[in-house]
C-alpha positions in Angstrom: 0.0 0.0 0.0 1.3 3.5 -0.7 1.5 6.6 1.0 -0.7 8.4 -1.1 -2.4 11.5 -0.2 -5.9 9.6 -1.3 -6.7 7.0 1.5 -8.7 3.6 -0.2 -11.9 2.8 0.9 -10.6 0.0 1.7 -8.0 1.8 4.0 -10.3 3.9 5.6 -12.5 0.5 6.6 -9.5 -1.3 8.3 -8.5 2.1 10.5 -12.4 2.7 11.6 -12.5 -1.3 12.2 -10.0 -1.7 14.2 -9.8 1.2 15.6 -12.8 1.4 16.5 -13.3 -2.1 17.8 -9.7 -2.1 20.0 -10.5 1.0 21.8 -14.2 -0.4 22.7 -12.3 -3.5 24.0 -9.9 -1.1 25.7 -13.1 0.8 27.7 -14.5 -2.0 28.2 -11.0 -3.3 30.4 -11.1 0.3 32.1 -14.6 0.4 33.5 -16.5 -2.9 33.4 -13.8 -5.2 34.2 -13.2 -3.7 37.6 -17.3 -3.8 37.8 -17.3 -7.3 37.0 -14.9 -8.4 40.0 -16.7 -6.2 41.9 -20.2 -6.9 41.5 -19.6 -10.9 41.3 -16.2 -12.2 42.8 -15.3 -9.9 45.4 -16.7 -6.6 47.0 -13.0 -5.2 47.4 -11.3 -2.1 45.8 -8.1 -3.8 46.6 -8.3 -6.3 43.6 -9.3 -3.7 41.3 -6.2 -1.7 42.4 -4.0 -4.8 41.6 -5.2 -5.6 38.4 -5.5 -2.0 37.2 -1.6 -1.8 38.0 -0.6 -5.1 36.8 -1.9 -3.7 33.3 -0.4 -1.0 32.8 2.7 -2.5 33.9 1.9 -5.6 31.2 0.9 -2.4 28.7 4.3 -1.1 28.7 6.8 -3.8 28.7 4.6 -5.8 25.7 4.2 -2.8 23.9 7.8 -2.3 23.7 8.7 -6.0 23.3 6.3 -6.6 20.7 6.9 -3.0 18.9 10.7 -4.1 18.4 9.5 -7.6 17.5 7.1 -6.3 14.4 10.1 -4.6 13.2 12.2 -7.3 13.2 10.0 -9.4 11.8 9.5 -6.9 8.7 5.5 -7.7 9.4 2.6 -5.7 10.9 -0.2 -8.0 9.2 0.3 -11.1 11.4 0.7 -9.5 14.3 -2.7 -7.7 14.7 -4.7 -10.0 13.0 -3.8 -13.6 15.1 -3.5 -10.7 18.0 -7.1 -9.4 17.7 -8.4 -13.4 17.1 -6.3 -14.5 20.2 -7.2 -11.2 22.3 -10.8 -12.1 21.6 -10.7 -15.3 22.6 -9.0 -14.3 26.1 -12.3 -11.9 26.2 -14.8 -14.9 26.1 -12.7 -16.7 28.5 -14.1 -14.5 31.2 -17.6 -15.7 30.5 -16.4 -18.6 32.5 -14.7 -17.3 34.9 -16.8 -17.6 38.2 -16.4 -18.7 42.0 -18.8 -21.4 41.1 -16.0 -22.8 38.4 -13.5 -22.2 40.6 -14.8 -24.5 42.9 -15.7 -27.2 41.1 -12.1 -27.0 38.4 -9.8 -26.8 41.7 -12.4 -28.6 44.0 -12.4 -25.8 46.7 -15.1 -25.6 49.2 -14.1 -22.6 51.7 -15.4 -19.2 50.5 -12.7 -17.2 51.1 -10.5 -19.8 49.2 -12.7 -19.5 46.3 -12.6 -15.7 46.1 -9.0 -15.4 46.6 -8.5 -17.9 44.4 -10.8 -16.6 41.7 -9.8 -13.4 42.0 -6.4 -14.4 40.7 -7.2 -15.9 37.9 -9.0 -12.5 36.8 -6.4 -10.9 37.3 -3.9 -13.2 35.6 -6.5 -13.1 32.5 -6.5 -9.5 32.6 -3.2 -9.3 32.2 -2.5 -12.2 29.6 -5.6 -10.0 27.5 -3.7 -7.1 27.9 -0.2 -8.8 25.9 -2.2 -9.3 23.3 -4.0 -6.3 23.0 -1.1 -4.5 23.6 0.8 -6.5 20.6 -1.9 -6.5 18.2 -3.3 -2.7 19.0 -0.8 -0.6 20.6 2.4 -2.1 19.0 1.3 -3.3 15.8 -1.7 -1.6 14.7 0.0 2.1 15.5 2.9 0.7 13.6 1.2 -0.3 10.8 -1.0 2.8 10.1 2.7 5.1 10.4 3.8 2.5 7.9 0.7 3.0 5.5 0.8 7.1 5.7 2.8 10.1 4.7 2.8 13.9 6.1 0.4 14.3 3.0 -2.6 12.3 5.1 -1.1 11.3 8.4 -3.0 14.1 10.1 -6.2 13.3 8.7 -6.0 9.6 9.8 -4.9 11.1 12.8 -8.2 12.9 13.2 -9.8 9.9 12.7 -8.3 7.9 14.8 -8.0 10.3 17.9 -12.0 10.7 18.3 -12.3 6.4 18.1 -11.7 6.6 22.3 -14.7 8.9 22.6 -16.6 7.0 20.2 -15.6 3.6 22.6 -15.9 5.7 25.8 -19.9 7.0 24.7 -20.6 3.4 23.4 -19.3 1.3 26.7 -20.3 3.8 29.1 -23.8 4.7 27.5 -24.5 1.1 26.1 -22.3 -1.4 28.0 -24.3 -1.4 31.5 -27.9 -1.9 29.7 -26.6 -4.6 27.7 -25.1 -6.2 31.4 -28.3 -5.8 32.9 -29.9 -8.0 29.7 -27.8 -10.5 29.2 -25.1 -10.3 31.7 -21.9 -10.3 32.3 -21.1 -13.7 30.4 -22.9 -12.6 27.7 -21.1 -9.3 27.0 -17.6 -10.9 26.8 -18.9 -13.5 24.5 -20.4 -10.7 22.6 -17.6 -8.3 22.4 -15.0 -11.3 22.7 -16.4 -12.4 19.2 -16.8 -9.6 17.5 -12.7 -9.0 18.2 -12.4 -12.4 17.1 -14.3 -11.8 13.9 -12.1 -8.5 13.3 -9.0 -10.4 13.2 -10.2 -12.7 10.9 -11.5 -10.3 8.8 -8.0 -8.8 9.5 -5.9 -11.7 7.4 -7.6 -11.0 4.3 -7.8 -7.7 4.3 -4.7 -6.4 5.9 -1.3 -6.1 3.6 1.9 -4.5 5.0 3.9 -1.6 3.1 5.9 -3.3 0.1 8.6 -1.2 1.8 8.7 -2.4 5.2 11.8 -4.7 5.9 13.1 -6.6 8.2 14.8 -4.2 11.2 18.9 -5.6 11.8 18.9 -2.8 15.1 20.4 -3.8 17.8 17.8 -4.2 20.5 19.0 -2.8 23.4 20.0 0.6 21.5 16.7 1.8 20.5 15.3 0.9 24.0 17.5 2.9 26.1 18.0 5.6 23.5 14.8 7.9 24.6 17.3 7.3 28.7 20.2 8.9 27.2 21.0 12.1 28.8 21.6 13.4 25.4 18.2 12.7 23.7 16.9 14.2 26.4 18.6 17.9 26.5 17.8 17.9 22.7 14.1 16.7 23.7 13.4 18.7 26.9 10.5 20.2 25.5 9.2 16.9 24.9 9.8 15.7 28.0 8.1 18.7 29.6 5.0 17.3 27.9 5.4 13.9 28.9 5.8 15.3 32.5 2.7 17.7 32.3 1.1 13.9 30.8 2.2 12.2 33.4 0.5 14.1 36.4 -2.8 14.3 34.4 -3.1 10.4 34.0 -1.9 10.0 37.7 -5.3 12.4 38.1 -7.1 10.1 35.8 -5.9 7.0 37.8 -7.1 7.9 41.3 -10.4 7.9 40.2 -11.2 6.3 36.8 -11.2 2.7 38.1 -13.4 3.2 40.6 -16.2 5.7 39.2 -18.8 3.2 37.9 -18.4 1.4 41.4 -18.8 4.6 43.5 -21.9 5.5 41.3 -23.4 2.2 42.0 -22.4 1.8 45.7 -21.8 5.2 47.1 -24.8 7.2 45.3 -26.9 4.3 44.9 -27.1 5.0 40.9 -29.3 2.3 39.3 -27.8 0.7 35.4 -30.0 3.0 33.8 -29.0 6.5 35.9 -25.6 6.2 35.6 -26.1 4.6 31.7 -27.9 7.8 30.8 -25.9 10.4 32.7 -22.6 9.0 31.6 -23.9 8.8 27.6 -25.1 12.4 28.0 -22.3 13.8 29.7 -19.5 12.3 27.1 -22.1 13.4 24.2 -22.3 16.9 25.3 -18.5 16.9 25.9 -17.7 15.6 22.5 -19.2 17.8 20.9 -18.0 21.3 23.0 -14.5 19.6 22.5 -14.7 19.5 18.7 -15.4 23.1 18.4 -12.7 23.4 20.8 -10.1 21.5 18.6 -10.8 24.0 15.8 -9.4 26.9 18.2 -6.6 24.9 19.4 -4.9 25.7 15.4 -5.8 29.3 15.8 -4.2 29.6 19.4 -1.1 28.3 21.4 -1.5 25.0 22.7 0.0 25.1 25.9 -1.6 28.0 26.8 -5.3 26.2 26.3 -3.9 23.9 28.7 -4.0 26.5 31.3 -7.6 26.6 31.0 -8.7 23.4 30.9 -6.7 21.7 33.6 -9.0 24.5 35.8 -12.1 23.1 34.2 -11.0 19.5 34.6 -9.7 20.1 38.7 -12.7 22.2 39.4 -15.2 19.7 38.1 -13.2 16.9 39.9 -14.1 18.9 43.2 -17.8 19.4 42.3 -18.3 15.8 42.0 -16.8 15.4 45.3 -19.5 17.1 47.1 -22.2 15.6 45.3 -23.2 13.3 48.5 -26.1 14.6 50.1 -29.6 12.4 50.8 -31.8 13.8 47.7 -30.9 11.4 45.2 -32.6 13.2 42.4 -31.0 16.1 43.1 -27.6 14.0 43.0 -28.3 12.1 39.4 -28.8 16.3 38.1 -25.4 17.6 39.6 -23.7 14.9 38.9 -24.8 15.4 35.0 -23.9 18.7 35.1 -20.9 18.6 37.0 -19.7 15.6 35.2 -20.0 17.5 32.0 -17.5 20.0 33.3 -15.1 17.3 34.6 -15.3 15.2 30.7 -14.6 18.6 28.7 -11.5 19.2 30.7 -10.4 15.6 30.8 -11.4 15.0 26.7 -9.9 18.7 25.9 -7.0 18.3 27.8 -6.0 14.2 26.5 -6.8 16.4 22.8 -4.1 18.7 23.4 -1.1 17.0 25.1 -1.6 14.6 22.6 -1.2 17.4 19.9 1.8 18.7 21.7 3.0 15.6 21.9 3.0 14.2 18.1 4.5 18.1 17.2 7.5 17.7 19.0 8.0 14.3 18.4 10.9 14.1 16.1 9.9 11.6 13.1 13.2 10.4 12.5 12.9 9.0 16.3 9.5 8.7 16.8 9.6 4.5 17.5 12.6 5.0 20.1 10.7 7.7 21.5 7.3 5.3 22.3 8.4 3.3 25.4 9.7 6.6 27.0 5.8 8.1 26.1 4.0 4.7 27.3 6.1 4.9 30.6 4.9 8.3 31.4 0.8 7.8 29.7 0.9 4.2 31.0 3.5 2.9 33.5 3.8 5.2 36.0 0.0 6.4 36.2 -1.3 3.5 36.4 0.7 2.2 38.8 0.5 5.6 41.4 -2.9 6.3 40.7 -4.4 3.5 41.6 -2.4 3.1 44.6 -3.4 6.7 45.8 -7.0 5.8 45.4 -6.9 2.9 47.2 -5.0 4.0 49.9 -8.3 6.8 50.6 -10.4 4.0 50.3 -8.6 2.3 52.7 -8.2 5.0 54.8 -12.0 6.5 54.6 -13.0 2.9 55.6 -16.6 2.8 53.9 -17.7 -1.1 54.0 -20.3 -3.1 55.0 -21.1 -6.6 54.9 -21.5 -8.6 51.9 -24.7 -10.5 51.9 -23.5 -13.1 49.1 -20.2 -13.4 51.1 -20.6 -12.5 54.1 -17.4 -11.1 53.6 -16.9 -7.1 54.9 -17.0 -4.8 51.3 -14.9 -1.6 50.3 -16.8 1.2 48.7 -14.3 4.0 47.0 -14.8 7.3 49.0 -15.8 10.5 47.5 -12.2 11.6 48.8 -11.0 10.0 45.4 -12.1 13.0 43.4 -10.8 15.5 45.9 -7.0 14.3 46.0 -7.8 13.8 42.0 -8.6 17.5 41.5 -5.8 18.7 43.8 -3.1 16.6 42.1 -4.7 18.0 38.4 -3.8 21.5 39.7 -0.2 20.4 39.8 -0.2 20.8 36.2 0.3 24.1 36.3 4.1 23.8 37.6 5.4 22.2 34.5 3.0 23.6 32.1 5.1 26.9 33.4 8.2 25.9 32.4 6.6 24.1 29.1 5.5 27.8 27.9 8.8 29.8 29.0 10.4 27.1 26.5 8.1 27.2 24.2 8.1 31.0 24.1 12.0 30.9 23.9 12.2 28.7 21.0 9.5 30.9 19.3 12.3 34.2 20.1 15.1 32.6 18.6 
């Protein structure tokens, strides 16, 4: 395929397909996954903490692995199509996966056994799914569509691409907890477990890789500690700014993400529906202030927006927090309407250090440069944030006993969005120095 500045139809189909179809199976990790141990293995924030962690560590280390290993290879085409069929497959798996087959596979008979037990293997699944999502999506997929564009269309694939998360976030977060409540928590991995399936096979026959891509001879270890080297980095710095300012808004993201459809249904008492409906609304409404949003960000400085919306973003984090009184009406309104201010900060503000971050990106470097970016988006976020929002969990002490398990239960406290929207507003200590470089590379 060549880098024309036309894109095929038949182009276009593979980048919404699997696009498309890998960040729905991403969203679907994020949010219902931790709902699913929740809600039927075990009431605890603690294993939701692990696995969340244990992800992003899996993320970043397979993404680099495999990234280097698609190069090698000289093939993109194998990778994510027998990735997608096998990353499906892992997704059905957890149809299966209950206390009741726990108990009869390893022939278990005390509870607590069976939960710890069980609770294991999710998270072992979770993060066996995650290799191969992260080798057929992250690694190879990415790869491939750099391989199959030029600077005459990569932006407008780009474009494409970058609204496919909000697309996946309005579709699980809108569509995902009716279709639990219908046919359940089996049925929705089988559902969306196939249709990944089906994408990868779809995937062999349509997918070809660039008649130019060869095999790679580097040397391993090179490219992966090149983005390390003090060097790289003083050329980089404003890079690296941006990876930093990254960095502390995904730690934000992290306290709270994992836990927000939990708190809604435990803390606030939100049925399926109320949080279904909010949560579509609220991602609608956002989607659609940050695309006439995007269109100032080429008219104005980028880093500067950023000022703006990491105050949006931190004060709608604190407004959620003190939705918690006893009219419950009242809470599914503010919650709408301060959840609307919280999603256009986090959508605008993911839309713009993501912008930063592709235009100083050097292209000549850009694959050395990607397991420096996923240790910074991925790595460390998800494995502080987490932690921090477990620890006020923990420390807030909200339970009560299980009537399934008998076992004492964790609810996340509304303290997650607090320490979320304080940590946000340390943003503004590297954005600072991003702008006085910025402005002193605009001077020269």
């Amino acid at each position: 395929m060549e880098n024309n500045t036309l894109i095929s139809k038949k182009m276009w189909f593979i980048l919404i397909l699997f696009g498309l179809i890998g960040q729905i199976a991403w969203a679907v990790e994020n949010m219902y996954f931790n709902l699913f141990v929740y809600n039927t293995i075990a009431k605890s924030t603690e294993t939701v903490t692990l696995m969340v962690q244990l992800s992003g560590i899996t993320a970043t280390i397979i993404t680099l692995l495999a990234g280097v290993f698609s190069d090698k290879a000289g093939n993109r085409r194998y990778f994510i199509s027998i990735g997608y069929i096998i990353w499906g497959l892992i997704i059905v798996s957890f149809a299966f996966i209950t206390k009741e087959n726990t108990s009869k596979i390893f022939n278990i008979s005390d509870t607590a056994k069976i939960i710890s037990t069980t609770c294991a293997i999710v998270v072992a699944m979770d993060c066996l799914m995650t290799t191969f999502g992260s080798t057929a999506n992250d690694a190879a997929f990415n790869a491939w569509v750099t391989d199959n564009t030029s600077s005459s269309n990569r932006g407008k694939v780009e474009g494409v691409l970058s609204i496919m998360p909000l697309f996946a976030l309005l579709i699980v977060a809108g569509g995902f907890g009716i279709l639990v409540s219908q046919i359940g928590y089996d049925g929705m991995f089988i559902a969306l477990g196939s249709i990944v399936v089906i994408s990868g096979i779809i995937g062999i026959f349509l997918i070809k890789d660039n008649p130019s891509l060869v095999k790679s001879n580097n040397v391993f270890y090179k490219d992966l500690i090149y983005g390390f080297k003090p060097s790289v980095i003083k050329e980089n710095i404003t890079l690296y700014i941006i990876f930093i300012v990254m960095c502390i808004y995904s730690i934000a993201c992290q306290v709270f993400m994992p836990y927000l459809i939990i708190y809604l249904q435990e803390y606030l008492k939100f049925t399926v529906i109320e949080y279904s409906i909010v949560l579509g609304l609220v991602i609608i409404l956002g989607a659609i202030c940050v695309v006439l949003i995007s269109r100032a960000s080429d008219k104005y400085r980028k880093d500067k927006m950023c000022y703006i919306f990491t105050a949006i973003f931190a004060i709608g984090l604190l407004c959620i927090y003190f939705v918690k009184g006893e009219n419950h009406t009242l809470n599914v309104i503010l919650l709408g309407i301060f959840g609307f201010v919280m999603i256009v900060g986090y959508i605008s503000l993911l839309s713009l250090l993501g912008a930063l971050t592709r235009d100083y990106t050097p292209e000549e470097n850009a694959g050395k440069l990607q397991g420096i970016r996923m240790i910074f988006y991925i790595l460390i976020p998800m494995f502080v944030g987490p932690a921090i929002g477990q620890a006020l969990n923990k420390f807030q002490g909200t339970t009560y006993i299980d009537p399934d398990s008998l076992q004492v239960a964790n609810i996340p406290a509304p303290e997650i969005f607090l320490v979320a929207s304080i940590i946000a507003l340390l943003m503004f200590i590297p954005l600072v120095f991003l702008t006085k470089k910025i402005n002193k590379e605009m001077n020269k």
